[in-house]
C-alpha positions in Angstrom: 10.2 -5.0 -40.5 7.7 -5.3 -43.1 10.5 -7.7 -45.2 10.6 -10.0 -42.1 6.9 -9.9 -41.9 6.5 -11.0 -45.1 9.5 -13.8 -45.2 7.8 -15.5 -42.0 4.5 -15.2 -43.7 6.0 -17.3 -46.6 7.6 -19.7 -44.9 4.4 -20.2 -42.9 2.6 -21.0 -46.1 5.7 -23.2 -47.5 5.3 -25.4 -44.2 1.5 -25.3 -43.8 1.6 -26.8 -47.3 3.9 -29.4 -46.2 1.8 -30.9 -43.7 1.5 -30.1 -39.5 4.4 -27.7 -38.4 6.7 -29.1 -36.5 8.2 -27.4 -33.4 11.7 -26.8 -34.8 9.5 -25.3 -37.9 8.0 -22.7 -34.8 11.3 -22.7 -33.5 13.3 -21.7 -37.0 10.8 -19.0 -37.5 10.6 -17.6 -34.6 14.5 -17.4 -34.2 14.6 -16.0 -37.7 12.0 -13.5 -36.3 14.0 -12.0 -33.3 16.8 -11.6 -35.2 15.3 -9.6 -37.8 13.5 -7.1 -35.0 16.8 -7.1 -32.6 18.8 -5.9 -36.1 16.6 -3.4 -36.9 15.9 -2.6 -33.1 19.8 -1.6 -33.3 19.4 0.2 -36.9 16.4 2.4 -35.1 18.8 4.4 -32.7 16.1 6.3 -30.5 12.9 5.9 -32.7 10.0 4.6 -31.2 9.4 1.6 -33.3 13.2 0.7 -32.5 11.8 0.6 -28.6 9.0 -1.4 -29.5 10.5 -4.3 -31.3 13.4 -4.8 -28.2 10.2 -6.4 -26.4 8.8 -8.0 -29.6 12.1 -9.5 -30.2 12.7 -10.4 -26.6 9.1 -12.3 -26.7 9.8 -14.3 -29.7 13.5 -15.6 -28.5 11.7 -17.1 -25.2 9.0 -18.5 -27.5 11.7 -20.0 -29.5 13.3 -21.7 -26.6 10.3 -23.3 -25.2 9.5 -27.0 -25.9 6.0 -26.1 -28.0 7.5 -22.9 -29.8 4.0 -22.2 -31.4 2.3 -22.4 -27.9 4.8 -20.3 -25.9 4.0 -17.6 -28.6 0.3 -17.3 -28.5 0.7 -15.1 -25.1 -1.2 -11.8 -24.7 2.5 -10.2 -24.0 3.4 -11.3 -27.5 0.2 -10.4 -29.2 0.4 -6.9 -27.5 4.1 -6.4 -28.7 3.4 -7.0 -32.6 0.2 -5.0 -32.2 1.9 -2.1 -31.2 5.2 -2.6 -33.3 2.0 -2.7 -36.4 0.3 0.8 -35.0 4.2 2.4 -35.0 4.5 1.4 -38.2 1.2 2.2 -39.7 1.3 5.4 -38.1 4.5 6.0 -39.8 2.9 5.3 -43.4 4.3 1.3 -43.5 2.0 -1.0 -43.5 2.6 -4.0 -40.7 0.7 -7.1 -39.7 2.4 -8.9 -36.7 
């Protein structure tokens, strides 16, 4: 997780330094997003972070598919999701921002 983390972070930066983000720019990162937690979802078998990023995942598809990407994903349900995929994590001795 931490690898997708930080390859959305960049691309964020590469954009941001670009000019405005489009939405297709929301759109590609946020697609790129839910399939990096729905492939390590499946990697996780049982674990508990595994169970966390189905919702995470799951959130950032249906931002993805809305017309303003950027705006469907600041939603409490999202928020909540990466917070606790970033406490799973950190507990487990990885260090997480989502």
């Amino acid at each position: 997780m931490k690898k997708a983390t930080d390859e959305m972070k960049a691309e964020l930066v590469k954009i941001a330094t670009a000019g405005e983000p489009s939405a297709a720019d929301f759109k590609k990162i946020l697609t790129d997003l839910e399939q990096a937690a729905s492939t390590l979802a499946a990697a996780g078998g049982d674990s508990k972070v595994a169970a966390a990023l189905k919702p995470f995942g799951a959130e950032a598809a249906k931002a993805a598919a809305a017309a303003d990407p950027a705006t469907a994903a600041d939603n409490p349900v999202f928020l909540k999701a990466g917070q606790d995929i970033t406490a799973l994590c950190k507990a487990a001795g990885v260090s997480v921002t989502l």
